[in-house]
C-alpha positions, 0 to 999 in steps of 0.5 A: 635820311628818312626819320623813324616813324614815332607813334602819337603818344611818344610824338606828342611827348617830344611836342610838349619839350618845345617852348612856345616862342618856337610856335609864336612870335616873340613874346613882346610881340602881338598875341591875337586872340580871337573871339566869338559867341557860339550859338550855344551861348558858349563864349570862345577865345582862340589863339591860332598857332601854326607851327606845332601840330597840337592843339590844347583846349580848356572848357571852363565853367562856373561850377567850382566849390564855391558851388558847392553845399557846406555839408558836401564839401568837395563835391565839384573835386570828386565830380570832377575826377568820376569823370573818368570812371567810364562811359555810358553806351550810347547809340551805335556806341558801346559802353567803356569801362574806366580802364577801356576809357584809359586805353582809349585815349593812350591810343589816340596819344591825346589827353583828356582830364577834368578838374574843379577849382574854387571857381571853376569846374574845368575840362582839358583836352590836349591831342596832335591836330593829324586830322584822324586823330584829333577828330577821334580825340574830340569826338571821344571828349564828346562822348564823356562829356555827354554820357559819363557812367558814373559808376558806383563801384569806383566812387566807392573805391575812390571815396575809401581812398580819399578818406585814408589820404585825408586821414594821412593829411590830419596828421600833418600840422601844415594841414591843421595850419591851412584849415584853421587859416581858410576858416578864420579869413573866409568865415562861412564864405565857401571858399572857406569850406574844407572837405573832410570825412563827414562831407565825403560820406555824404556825396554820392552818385546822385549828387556828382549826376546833379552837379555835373548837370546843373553846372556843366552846361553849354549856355554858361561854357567858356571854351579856350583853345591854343593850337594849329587850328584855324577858326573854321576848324575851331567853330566845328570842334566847339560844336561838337563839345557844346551839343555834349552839354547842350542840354544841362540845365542852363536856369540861372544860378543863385549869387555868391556872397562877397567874402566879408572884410575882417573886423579884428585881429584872430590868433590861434595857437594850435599845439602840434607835437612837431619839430618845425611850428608852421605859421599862417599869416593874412586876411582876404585880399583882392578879386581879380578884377581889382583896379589895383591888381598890378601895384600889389602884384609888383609890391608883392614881389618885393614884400614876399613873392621875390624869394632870397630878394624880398623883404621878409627873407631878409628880415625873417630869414637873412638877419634872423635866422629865425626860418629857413624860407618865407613867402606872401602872395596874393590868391585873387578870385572871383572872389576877394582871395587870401592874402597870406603870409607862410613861414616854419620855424623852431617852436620856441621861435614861433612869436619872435618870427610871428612878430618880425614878420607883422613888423614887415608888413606893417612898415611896408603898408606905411612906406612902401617900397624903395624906388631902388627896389621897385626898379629891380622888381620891375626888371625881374618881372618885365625880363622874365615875362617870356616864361610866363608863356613858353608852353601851349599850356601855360599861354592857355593857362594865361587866355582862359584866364583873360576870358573868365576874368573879363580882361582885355584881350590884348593883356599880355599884349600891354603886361610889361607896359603895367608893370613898368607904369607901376609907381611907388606911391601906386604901390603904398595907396593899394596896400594901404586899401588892401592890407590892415596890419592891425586885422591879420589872421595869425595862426601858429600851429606847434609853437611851444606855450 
């Protein structure tokens, strides 16, 4: 029986149903990731995967908002998204507009995206790997990479949409909540900066211009690519993208600041007319690279990462009643990230659950888990690593994350084995270095005075 032909687009759809330990060996086997130096400067990690034609790639660089002016807040995000508001004419190339640009990678059925993080100012393209086509998907990146348009007319209608969304955004007390708590844990570190109304009136063109070309630079490029493509093939796509920036400015870039270690408790209690009080609890945490990051993984899972099997459900929501869900994670970077604590609850409920909560942690920081309970942390996580990497993009995800960390390359190689290696005294030794109950931040916003 012959199939029905199925154009890209629609084929690269049925492509992204597919889990990746179709493509891959089996999870707990090998995953190589080969990596190189481009001449360039560009540092390059590629996972060949043969099975599937497409391939994803991820183009990091170091110019997320923490890169970012107080006064311009926002900046990279709205960099980012002008990205795709046309390009510019180039020789033997016509000028597109944000709408032929559109139309132009619908046709190729490829995707092509930017996007800015508190690190990173990162670019995406996913395309099948059909020779003519993913030659022109490339070579239409390159074109948006070398020669964005920026045009004026669409910042301006972008920027009036933003402004009504952050309008919206005020209204809402979880928004309140979120700015208050990055304000009183990061302090004047920019991973505290909030964008608002002022900032955004104060970006235009020529600031996105200068900051794509400060930051986006091929010298200072982290390139990640998952797909069915050899290193050959590789190499020449690299190339392609990298002579797109190749002559941004590559001058070194000033030190960011460590985000400094509280030194007493906050609480703020912000009035909100609203049924529901939303309460932020933490203090800076850990980088990535911190040499405890497995112990507060795996403790976090039973502390408040773990859902209905954690301890504060139980203490907060099981026994008490007092919210419907409550959570705690770890948000590491290159810098110390949050450490946060989140919950809703009735107003008149809000220094009840504030202090049930405080109470958990403190006698988690104190004790630590039970082996009971690190037993089944363990074998939660360790079965459910699988998932952790069944797509093209979550394993992307995953290897773009190794690189830009400085991990060894065989970390998902050796993951289940740091899970199972963790101890409950590893696990009460790390939250005694990371967490200080007496210093949290605590913000309640709508509770009853």
């Amino acid at each position: 029986m012959t199939l029905p032909a199925m154009c890209p687009n629609l084929f690269l759809r049925v492509l992204l149903t597919l889990p990746v330990w179709a493509v891959l060996a089996p999870a707990q086997a090998a995953i190589p990731i080969e990596h190189w130096t481009h001449a360039s400067g560009a540092r390059v990690y590629l996972v060949a995967s043969p099975s599937i034609p497409m391939l994803d790639v991820q183009i990091d660089f170091d110019g997320g908002s923490r890169r970012e002016p107080a006064a311009q807040a926002g900046l990279a995000s709205v960099t980012a998204g002008l990205l795709s508001g046309g390009v510019a004419a180039q020789p033997g190339l016509p000028a597109l507009d944000e709408n032929q640009l559109s139309e132009a990678w619908v046709d190729l059925g490829a995707q092509f995206g930017a996007q800015a993080s508190a690190d990173r100012f990162s670019v995406s393209l996913r395309s099948l790997t059909e020779p003519d086509l993913l030659d022109r998907a490339v070579a239409l990146a390159a074109r948006q990479l070398a020669a964005p348009a920026w045009p004026e007319r669409v910042w301006q209608r972008d920027r009036e949409r933003l402004l009504a969304s952050l309008k919206e955004a005020e209204n809402r007390p979880g928004t309140l909540a979120s700015r208050s708590f990055a304000r009183a844990v990061y302090g004047s570190h920019p991973y505290g900066f909030q964008a608002n109304a002022a900032s955004f009136n104060a970006i235009g063109v020529a600031d996105m211009r200068a900051f794509f070309r400060r930051h986006v630079a091929a010298c200072r490029a982290q390139v990640t690519l998952v797909g069915a493509i050899d290193r050959a093939r590789a190499g020449r796509i690299v190339d392609q993208l990298m002579a797109a920036v190749q002559s941004n400015d590559c001058t070194a870039l000033p030190e960011v600041p460590a985000v400094q270690p509280l030194v007493r408790a906050v609480d703020e209690r912000l009035p909100f007319a609203a049924a529901q009080a939303q309460v932020l609890m933490g203090q800076p945490g850990i980088a990535r690279d911190d040499p405890d990051f497995f112990p507060l993984f795996v403790g976090n899972y039973i502390l408040g990462g773990g859902g209905f099997v954690s301890r504060l459900t139980t203490e907060v929501r099981e026994k008490r009643g007092l919210s419907y869900s409550v959570y705690s994670y770890f948000s590491p970077g290159r810098h110390a990230g949050a450490f946060q604590i989140g919950l809703t609850t009735r107003p008149d409920q809000a220094a009840q659950a504030v202090g049930v909560a405080r109470e958990v942690v403190r006698r988690f920081v104190d004790e630590g888990p039970t082996e009971a309970e690190l037993q089944a942390a363990r074998e939660f996580l360790v079965n459910g690593f699988a998932l952790r990497i069944d797509s093209n993009r979550k394993l992307l995800d995953n290897v773009a994350s190794i690189a830009w960390n400085g991990l060894p390359l065989d970390y998902l190689d050796t993951w289940t084995q740091q899970v199972e290696r963790v101890s409950v005294s590893d696990i009460r030794r790390a939250f005694a270095r990371a967490v200080q109950p007496d210093r949290l931040v605590t913000v309640v916003v709508g509770a009853q005075p």
